[in-house]
N, C-alpha and C positions, 0 to 999 in steps of 0.2 A: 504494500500500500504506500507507503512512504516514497519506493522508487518509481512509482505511478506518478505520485505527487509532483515530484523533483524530475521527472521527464513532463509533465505539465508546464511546469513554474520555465524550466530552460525552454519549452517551445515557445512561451510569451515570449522571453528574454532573448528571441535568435536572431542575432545581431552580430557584426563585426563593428572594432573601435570605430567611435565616432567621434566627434564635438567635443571639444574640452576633454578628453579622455574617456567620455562617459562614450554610455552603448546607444549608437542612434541611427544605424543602418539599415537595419534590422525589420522583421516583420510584423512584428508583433504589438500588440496595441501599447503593451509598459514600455518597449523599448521607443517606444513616439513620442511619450511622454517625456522619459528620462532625462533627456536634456536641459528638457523644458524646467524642470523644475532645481537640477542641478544649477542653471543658471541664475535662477532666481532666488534661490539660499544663496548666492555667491555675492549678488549685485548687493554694492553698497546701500542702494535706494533704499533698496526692503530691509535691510540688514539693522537701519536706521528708522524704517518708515512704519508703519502701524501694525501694533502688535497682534489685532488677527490676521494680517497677511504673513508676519512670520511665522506665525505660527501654524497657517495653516501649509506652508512652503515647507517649513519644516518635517512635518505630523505628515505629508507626501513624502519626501524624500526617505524618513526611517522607514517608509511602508517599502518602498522601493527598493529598500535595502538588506529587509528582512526575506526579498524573493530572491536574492543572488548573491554567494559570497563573495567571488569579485568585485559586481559591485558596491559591495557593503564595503570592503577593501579600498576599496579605490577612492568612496567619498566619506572615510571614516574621519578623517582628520577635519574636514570642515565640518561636519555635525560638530566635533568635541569645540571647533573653536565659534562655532553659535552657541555654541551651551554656555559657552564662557563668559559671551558677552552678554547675554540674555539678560535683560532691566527686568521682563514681567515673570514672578511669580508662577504663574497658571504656566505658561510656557517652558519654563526651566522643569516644571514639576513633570509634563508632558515627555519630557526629552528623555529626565530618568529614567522615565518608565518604559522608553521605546531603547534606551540603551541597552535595557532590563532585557527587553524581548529579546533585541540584538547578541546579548552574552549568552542566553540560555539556547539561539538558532543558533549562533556561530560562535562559539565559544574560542575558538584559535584565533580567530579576526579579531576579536575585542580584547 
């Protein structure tokens, strides 16, 4: 069941490197998105700009990230340095919790 799963999660994800390192070639409806949202945790604007847009940019990306350890790998280091700077509360508290997921799905990643 699990390698049912994990051949599911990789057919979304079937993709060759794209964009900013992330996976955007690809066919699959996550890999279309992936960019997209990596790009948008990255940009200063939001990073600065209203805090349910980070967090909702955010709370995507760990979703994104919990389907693929590569790329959970790959955009591991900017989630921790959002976390870092994160002013709200609610959002900081979110991230632990998707960290949480992250350590218990990829435990060698995190």
């Amino acid at each position: 069941l699990d390698n049912a799963r994990e051949a599911a999660e990789a057919e979304l994800l079937s993709h060759a490197a794209g964009v900013h390192g992330s996976r955007a070639a690809g066919k699959g409806l996550v890999a279309a998105y992936a960019p997209v949202v990596v790009a948008l945790c990255g940009h200063p604007a939001v990073a600065s700009g209203r805090s349910l847009l980070r967090g909702a940019a955010l709370a995507a990306l760990s979703r994104l990230m919990a389907t693929d350890a590569s790329f959970c790998e790959q955009h591991l280091q900017l989630l921790f340095t959002r976390l870092r700077g994160e002013p709200d509360k609610g959002t900081r508290a979110a991230l632990m919790v998707a960290l949480g997921d992250l350590a218990f799905r990829f435990p060698n990643a995190v």
